[in-house]
N, C-alpha and C positions, 0 to 999 in steps of 0.2 A: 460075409454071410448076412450080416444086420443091413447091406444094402439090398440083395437079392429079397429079402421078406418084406424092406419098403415098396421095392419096384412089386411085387405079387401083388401086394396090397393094392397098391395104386390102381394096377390093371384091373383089379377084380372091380373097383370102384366104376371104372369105366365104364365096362360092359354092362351093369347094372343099367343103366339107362335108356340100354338097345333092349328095339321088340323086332319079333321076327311078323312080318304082313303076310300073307297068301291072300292072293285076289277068291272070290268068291266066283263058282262055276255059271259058267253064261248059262242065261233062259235057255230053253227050248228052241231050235228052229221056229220061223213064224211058216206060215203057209203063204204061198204065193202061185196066185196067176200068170200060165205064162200066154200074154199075147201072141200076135203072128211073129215070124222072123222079120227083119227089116231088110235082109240081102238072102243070096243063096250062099249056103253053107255056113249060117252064122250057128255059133254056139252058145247053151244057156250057160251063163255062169251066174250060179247058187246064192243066192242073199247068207249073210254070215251076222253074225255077232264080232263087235270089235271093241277091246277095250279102250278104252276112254282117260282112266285114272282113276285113283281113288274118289275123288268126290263125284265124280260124273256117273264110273259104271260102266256096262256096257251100253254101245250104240249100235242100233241095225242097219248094216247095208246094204240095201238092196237087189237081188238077182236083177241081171240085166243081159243083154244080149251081145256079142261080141262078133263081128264081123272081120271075116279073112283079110 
């Protein structure tokens, strides 16, 4: 019994030092221009937000056009 209340003990010591993170919700879409298509049947694909990491953040990557 007197082990079972060290090990508790112990654990609860542990966890004490854990944080829980949630990233923060990405900006807004930006707006973007879309030029001509480069081929026929190319598709837009959407600029996005992409996380980065905690020190960085998000980064934007650019809509661009995608070709068959």
């Amino acid at each position: 019994m007197r082990k079972l209340a060290v090990l508790l003990l112990l654990a609860g010591g542990l966890g004490a030092g854990c944080a829980a993170y949630t990233r923060p919700a990405p900006p807004p879409p930006k707006a973007e221009v879309r030029q001509g298509a480069p081929c026929h049947g190319a598709k837009w694909v959407s600029g996005h937000w992409t996380w980065q990491g905690q020190r960085s953040g998000y980064r934007w990557v650019p809509g661009h056009w995608r070709c068959p």
